[in-house]
N, C-alpha and C positions, 0 to 999 in steps of 0.2 A: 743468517745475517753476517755473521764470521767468515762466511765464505765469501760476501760481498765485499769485505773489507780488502780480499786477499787478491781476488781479482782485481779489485781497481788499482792494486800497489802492481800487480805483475802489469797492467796492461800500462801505468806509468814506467815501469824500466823498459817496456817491449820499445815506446814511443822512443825513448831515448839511445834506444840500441837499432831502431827503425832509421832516425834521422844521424844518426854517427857513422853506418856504414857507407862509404863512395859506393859499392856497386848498387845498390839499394837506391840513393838516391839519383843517380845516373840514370837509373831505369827509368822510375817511377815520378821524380822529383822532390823538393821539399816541400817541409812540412805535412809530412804523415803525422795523422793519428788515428791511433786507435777507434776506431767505431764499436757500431752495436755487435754484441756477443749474440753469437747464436748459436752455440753448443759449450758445452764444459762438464767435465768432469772430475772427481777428487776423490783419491783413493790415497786413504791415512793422510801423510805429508806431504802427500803429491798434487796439483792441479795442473789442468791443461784448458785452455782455452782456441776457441775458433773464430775468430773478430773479420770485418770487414776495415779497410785502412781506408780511411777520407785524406782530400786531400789530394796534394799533388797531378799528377797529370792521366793515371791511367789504373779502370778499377781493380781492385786487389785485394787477397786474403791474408790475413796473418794465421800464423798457431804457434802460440805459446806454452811453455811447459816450465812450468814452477815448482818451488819443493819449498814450504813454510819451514823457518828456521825461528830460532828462540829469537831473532831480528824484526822479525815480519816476513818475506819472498825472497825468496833468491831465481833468477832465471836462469833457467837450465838449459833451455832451446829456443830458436825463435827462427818459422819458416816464411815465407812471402813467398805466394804463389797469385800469377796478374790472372787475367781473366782465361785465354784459351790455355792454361794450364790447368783452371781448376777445372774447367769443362772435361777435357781430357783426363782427368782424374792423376796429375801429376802434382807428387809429393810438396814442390816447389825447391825455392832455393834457401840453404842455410844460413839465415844471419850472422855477422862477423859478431859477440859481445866485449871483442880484447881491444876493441877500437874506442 
């Protein structure tokens, strides 16, 4: 249940670090959110997750990677890969989080 809590706070910063980047939403458009999780895992202070992004114009994967801090989440990565990338098995593109 602690682990629920930690997801939902990373996939709130991923949302906010989704819709802040120009190339990101150039792509795909606005208002991404995070969707349903379909893979995760957490090793000590570390979580990662694998979400699908609703919204905007075209379908797409997130992967986020988090590190619990005495705060709640900090994110640490955040990738966007659209559809014939994840087919292809391509890593995707790196989210900007300085923006």
């Amino acid at each position: 249940r602690r682990d629920r809590a930690l997801a939902d706070e990373l996939l709130g910063l991923a949302k906010v670090a989704l819709n802040n980047d120009p190339a990101v939403t150039s792509e795909l458009g606005y208002g991404l959110e995070p969707g349903g999780v379909y893979a995760s895992a957490r090793a000590g202070d570390r979580l990662a997750l694998q979400f699908q992004i609703q919204g905007g114009n075209l379908w797409a994967q997130g992967t986020a990677r988090g590190v619990q801090t005495a705060d709640g989440v900090q994110l640490a990565e955040l990738y966007v890969t659209n559809m014939d990338g994840a087919m292809m098995g391509d890593g995707g593109a790196r989210v900007r989080l300085d923006v």
